[in-house]
C-alpha positions, 0 to 999 in steps of 0.5 A, spaced: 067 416 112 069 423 115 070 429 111 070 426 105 062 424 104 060 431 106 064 433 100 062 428 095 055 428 098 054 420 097 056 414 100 055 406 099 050 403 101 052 397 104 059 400 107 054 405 111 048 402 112 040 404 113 042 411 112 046 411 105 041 405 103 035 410 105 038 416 100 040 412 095 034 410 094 030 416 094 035 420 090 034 413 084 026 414 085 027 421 083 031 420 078 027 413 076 021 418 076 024 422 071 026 418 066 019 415 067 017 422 063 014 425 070 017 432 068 015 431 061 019 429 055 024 432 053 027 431 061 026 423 059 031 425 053 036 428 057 036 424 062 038 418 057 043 422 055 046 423 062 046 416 064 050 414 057 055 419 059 056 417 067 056 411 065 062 411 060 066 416 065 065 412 071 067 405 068 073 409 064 075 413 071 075 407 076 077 401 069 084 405 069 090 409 072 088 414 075 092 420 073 093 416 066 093 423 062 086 420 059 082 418 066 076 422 064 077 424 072 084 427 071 082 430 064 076 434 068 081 437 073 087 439 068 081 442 064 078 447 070 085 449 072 087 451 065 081 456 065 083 458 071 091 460 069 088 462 062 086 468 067 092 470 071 096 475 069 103 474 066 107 476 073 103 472 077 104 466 073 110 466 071 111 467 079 107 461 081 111 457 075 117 458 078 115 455 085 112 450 081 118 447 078 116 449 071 119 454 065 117 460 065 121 462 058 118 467 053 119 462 048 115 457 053 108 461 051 104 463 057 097 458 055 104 451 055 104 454 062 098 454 064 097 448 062 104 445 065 102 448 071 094 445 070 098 438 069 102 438 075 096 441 079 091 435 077 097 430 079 097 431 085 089 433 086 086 427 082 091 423 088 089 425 093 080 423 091 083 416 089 086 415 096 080 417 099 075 411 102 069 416 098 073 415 091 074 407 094 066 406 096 064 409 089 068 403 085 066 398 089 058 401 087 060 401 080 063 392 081 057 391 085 053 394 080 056 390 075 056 383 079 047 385 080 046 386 073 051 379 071 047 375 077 040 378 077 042 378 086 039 385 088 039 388 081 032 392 082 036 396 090 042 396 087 040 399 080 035 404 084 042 406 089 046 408 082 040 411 079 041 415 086 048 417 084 046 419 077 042 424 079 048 427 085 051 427 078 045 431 075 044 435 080 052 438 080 052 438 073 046 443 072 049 447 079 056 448 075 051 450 068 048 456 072 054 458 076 058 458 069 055 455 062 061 457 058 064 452 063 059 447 063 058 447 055 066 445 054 065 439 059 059 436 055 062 437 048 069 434 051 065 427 052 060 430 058 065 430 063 061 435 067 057 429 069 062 426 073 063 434 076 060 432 082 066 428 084 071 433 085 065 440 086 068 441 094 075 441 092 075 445 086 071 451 089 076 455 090 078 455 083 071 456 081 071 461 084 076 464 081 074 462 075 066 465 076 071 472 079 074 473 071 068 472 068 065 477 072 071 481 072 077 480 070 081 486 072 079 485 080 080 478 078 088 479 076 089 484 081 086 479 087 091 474 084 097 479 085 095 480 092 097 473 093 103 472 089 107 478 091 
């Protein structure tokens, strides 16, 4: 799988062997214990809201293009980069605008560019994961999933290994909430896309990052980003 697994942190069972098959399984018992009401009932609720809201995202993503403006994938990205230009000041972005092709006008407004630069960004990052074995495996989980559930063919092991990618997504979501809430709480209102952050958590560190530095403080922040665009 390379680079990519460790940034994704799951694989597929059957494209990797024991090793996926043993980690899937163990991350979907814990997830299935979860939702048996081990942890108590109000997390048996939340899970049953979480697993609704990565099912829909996932089908959504693998279903169609994806840099199609409604891939839930693609809207995820533009909407991390957004909140990570809404910071920039307004030299600095026009700068990287410019680089980018994209009009800098007075007129234009500086969040119609935030956004354009958000859009043309996420283009070529959701490119890129779409290319990725990783990304590949994770459709084929999903139509394998599916076929199991139509057959009754090993559905008991196969709903047990995307349980285990439910709770990787789990675990993402709520490392996103703790490091930034604001954040978190816009991707759950905006049809739970936080649940499929842990897709995309590795490459876009370094805008998360940047994003948890202005919130902190955004005059180090803007004078951080002017360094980098003199």
């Amino acid at each position: 799988m390379g680079a990519w697994d460790d940034v994704l942190g799951f694989g597929t069972a059957l494209g990797n062997g024991m090793v996926s098959v043993a980690k899937d399984m163990y991350f979907g018992a814990e997830r299935t214990a979860e939702g048996l009401g081990v942890r108590g009932y109000d997390r048996t609720a939340a899970i049953g809201l979480e697993n609704e809201y990565l099912v829909k995202n996932l089908v959504d993503l693998v279903r169609g293009v994806v840099t199609a403006p409604d891939n839930p994938l693609y809207q995820l990205v533009v909407d991390i980069l957004q909140k990570y230009y809404e910071w920039f000041p307004e030299d600095a972005l026009n700068k990287v605008a410019k680089a980018a092709s994209i009009s800098a006008g007075y007129v234009t407004g500086r969040m119609v560019i935030g956004r354009q630069l958000a859009v043309a960004i996420a283009f070529r990052i959701v490119t890129q994961i779409a290319a990725t074995e990783a990304y590949q495996e994770l459709a084929k989980k999903i139509g394998m999933s599916s076929a199991a559930g139509t057959t009754g063919v090993g559905t008991l092991i196969t709903l047990v290994m995307v349980q285990g990618v439910a709770q990787r997504a789990s675990r993402a979501s709520q490392r996103l909430r703790d490091r930034n809430a604001a954040l978190w709480q816009e991707l759950r209102n905006n049809r739970g896309r936080d649940m499929i952050y842990f897709l995309v958590e590795g490459p876009m560190a370094p805008y998360m990052d940047g994003i948890d530095l202005a919130y902190r403080d955004r005059e180090l922040f803007q004078q951080e980003v002017r360094k980098l665009y003199q």
